[in-house]
C-alpha positions as CSV (number, residue, x, y, z in Angstrom):
1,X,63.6,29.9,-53.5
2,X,66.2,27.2,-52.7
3,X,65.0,26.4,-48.9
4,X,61.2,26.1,-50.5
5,X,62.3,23.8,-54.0
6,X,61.1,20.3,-51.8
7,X,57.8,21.8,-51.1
8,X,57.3,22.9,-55.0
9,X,58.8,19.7,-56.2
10,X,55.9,17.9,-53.5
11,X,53.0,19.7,-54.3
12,X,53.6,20.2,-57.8
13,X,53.9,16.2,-57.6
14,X,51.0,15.9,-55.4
15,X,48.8,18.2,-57.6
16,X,49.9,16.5,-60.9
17,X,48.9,12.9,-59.0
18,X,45.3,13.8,-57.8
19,X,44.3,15.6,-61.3
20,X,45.8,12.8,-62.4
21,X,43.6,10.5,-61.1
22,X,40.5,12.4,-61.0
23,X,40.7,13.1,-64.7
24,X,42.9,10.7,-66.2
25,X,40.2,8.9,-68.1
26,X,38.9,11.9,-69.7
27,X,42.3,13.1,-70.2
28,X,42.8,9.8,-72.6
29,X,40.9,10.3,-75.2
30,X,42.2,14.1,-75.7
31,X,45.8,13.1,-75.1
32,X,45.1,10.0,-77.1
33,X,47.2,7.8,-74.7
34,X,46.4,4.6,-72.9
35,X,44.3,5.3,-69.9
36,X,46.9,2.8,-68.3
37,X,49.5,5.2,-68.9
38,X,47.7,8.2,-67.3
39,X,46.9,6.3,-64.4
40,X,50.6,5.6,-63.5
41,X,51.5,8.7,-64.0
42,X,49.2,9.9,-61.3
43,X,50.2,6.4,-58.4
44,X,53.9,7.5,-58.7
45,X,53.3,11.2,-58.4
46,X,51.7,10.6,-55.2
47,X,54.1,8.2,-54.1
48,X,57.1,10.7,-55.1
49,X,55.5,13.7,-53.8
50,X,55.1,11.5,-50.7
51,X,58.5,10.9,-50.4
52,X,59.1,14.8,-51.3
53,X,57.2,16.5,-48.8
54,X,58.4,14.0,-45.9
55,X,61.8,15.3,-47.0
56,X,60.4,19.2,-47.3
57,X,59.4,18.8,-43.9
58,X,62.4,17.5,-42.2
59,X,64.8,19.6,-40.6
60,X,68.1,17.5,-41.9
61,X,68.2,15.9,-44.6
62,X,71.1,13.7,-45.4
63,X,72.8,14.3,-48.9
64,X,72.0,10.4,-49.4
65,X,68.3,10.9,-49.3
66,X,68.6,14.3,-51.5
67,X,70.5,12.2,-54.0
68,X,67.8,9.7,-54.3
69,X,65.3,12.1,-55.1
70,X,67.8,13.4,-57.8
71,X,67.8,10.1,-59.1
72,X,64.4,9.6,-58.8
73,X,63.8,13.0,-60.9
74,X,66.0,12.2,-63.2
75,X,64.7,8.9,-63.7
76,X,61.2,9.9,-64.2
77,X,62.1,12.4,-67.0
78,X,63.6,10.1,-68.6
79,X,60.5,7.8,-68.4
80,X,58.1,10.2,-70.0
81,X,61.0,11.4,-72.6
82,X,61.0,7.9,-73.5
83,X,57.3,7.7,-73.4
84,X,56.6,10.6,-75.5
85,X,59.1,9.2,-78.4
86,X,57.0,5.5,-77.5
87,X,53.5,7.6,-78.4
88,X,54.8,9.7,-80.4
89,X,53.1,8.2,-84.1
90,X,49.6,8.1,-81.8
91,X,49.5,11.0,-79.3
92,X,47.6,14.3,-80.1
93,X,49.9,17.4,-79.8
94,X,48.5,17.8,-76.0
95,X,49.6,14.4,-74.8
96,X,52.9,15.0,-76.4
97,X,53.0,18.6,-75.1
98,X,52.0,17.0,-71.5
99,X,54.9,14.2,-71.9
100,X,57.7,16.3,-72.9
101,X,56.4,19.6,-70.5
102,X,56.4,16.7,-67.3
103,X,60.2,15.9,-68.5
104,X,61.5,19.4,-69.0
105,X,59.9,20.6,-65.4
106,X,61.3,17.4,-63.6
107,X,64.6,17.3,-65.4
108,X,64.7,21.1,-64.2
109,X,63.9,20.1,-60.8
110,X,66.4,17.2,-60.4
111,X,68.9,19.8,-61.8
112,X,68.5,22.2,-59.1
113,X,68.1,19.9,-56.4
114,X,71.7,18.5,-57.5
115,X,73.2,22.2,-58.1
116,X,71.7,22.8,-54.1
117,X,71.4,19.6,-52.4
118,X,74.1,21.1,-49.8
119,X,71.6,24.4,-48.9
120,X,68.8,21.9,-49.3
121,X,70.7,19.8,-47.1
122,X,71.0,22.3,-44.3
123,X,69.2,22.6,-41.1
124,X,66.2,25.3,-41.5
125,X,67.3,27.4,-38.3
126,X,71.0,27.4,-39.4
127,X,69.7,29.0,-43.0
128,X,68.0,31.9,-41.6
């Protein structure tokens, strides 16, 4: 599971952005959130699950660039914490659930990814 957590963390990223995107709209007025909102969520999946496959596909990856997708993780759960507290008084119980279920899962990833950044960091062939 460890050597393929950059390609789940990508696609699951990748996935989230396109839906994203190609529903967002219709999402809003079920989630009852600002179409804005919805729409950035979607541009900075694709740009982080851009910056997480390139990573899945490489065959080192330095601890420094691991680290910044930590961050980067950790930062974004944070955002949609924050976000679901923000629209809290005004979201429908499946824009909150969305919100806080987008935190727990990238909070979780950024976790692991810390706990294994030195497996994660190894080279494919030298895993095997």
């Amino acid at each position: 599971m460890c050597r393929n957590l950059l390609w789940v963390d990508g696609l699951a990223a990748a996935s989230a952005g396109v839906l994203m995107l190609a529903i967002g709209d219709r999402l809003s007025s079920w989630y009852q959130l600002p179409p804005a909102l919805l729409q950035l969520i979607g541009l900075v999946s694709l740009g982080y699950a851009t910056y997480s496959l390139s990573l899945a596909m490489r065959a080192r990856r330095p601890r420094t660039l691991i680290v910044l997708l930590v961050i980067a993780n950790s930062l974004w759960a944070a955002a949609c914490l924050r976000w679901a507290v923000v629209f809290a008084p005004t979201a429908s119980p499946w824009g909150l659930a969305h919100l806080l279920g987008e935190s727990a899962f990238v909070g979780g990833l950024a976790l692991l990814e810390w706990r294994w950044w030195a497996r994660l960091a190894t080279p494919v062939e030298a895993a095997a």
